[in-house]
Each structure stands twice: as structure tokens, then as C-alpha cells.
C-alpha positions in Angstrom: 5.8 19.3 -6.8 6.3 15.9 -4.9 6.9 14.1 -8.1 9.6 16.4 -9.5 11.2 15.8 -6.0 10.9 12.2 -6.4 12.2 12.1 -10.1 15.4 14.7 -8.6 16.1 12.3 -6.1 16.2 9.8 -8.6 18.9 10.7 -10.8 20.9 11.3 -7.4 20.6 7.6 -6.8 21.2 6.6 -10.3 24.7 8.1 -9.8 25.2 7.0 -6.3 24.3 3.7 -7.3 26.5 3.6 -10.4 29.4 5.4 -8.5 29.0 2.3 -5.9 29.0 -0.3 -8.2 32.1 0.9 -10.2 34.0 1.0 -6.7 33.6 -2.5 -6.2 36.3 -5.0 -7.1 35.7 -7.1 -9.5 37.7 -10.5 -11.3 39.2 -7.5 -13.2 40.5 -4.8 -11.2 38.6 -2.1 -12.8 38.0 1.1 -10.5 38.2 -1.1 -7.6 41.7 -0.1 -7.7 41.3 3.0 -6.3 39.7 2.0 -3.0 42.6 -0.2 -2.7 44.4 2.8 0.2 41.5 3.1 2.0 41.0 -0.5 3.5 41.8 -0.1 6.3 38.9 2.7 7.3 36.5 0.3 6.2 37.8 -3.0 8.8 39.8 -5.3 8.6 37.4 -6.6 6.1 38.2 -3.7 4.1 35.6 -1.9 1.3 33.8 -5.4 -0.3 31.2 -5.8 2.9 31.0 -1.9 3.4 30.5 -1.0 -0.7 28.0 -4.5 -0.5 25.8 -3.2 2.2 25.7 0.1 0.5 25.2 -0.8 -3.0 22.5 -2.8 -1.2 20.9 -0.4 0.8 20.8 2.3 -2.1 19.5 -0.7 -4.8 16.3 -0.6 -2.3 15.8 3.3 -2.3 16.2 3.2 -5.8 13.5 0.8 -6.1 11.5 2.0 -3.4 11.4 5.5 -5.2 11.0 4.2 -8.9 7.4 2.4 -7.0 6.5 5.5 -5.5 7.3 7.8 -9.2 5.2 5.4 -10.6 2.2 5.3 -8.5 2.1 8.6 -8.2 2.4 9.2 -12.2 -0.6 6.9 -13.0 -3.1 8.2 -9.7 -2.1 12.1 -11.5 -2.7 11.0 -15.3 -6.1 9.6 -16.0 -6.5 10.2 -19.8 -3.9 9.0 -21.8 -1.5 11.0 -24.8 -4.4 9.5 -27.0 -7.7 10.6 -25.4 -5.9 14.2 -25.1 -5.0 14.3 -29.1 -8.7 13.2 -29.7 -10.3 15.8 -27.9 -8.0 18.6 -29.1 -8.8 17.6 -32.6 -12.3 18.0 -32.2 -13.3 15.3 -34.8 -16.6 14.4 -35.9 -18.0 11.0 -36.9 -19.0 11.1 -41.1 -22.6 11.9 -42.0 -24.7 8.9 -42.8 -25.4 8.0 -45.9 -28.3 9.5 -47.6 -31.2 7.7 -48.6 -31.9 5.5 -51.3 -34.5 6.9 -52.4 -32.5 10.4 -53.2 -31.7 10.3 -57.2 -28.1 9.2 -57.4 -25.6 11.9 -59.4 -23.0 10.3 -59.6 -21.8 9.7 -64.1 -22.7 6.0 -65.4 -20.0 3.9 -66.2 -19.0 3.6 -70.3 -20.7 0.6 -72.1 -18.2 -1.9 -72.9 -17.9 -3.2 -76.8 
């Protein structure tokens, strides 16, 4: 239950994250263009300190979370894909050989001429 909710809020900040990088202007305009209207909501700094701090701040929940997923996925799985295909399969270790002293059966090989 809490890992699902961990791996949902995951993707959330996969987009989030990606949305806040594209925003940002680059040496190319890019999407950066579009934010270009709004400068003066964020300051008179306009969106490059605002979109930093968040692209920050959401880079740290991201890894933050991606820790937590993966501590919690190796303290729930103990056996791995390999142990589990090993014990379904149910498979025995071979016989030993028999004895020497057991008459051997098997067909001679020809002479050679």
C-alpha cells in the first residue's frame, strides 16, 4: 500500500520535474518562451530564480522518494526472481552414480582393423 503510494507520487514528480525543467530558459529559447508574459508575477527577477528554486526543491523530493521506494522495495523482497523460479520448479539433484562393482550394460565399442 505505502509503496504503490510512493511509486504514484513518483511519476507525479517525474512530470513536475520535467514540466519545470522545460520552462526554464535556456541559450536557446526553447519553452522558456512561454513564461516570457508572466515575469513580472515572479519579481523583478522574473521566472529564472523562481523555476531554479523549484526545479531544485522538487530534484530533492524526487530523490528523497526514489531512496525511500528503494528501501522499502529491498526490506519487502528477501528472496530474489531466482530463489522463487527454483523453488517453484521443484528440482532435484541427479542420483549418484551406481557402484562399480554393478555389471556395466552399456554395448562395447567395435574393434578397429
Amino acid at each position: 500500500m505505502t509503496t504503490s503510494f510512493l511509486l504514484i507520487v513518483q511519476i507525479i514528480l517525474v512530470v513536475i520535474l520535467v514540466i519545470a525543467v522545460l520552462l526554464q530558459k535556456s541559450s536557446s529559447i526553447g519553452l522558456g518562451a512561454y513564461s516570457g508574459s508572466n515575469e513580472s508575477v515572479f519579481g523583478a527577477k522574473g521566472p529564472n530564480s523562481f523555476l531554479a528554486k523549484a526545479t531544485f526543491l522538487i530534484g530533492f523530493l524526487f530523490v528523497s522518494n526514489t531512496i525511500a521506494l528503494g528501501y522499502m522495495y529491498s526490506a519487502s523482497a528477501q528472496s530474489s526472481v531466482v530463489d522463487n523460479m527454483v523453488e517453484s520448479t521443484n528440482v532435484e539433484a541427479p542420483s549418484s552414480p551406481t557402484p562399480a562393482s554393478q555389471a556395466d550394460t552399456s554395448p562395447e565399442a567395435p574393434a578397429v582393423k
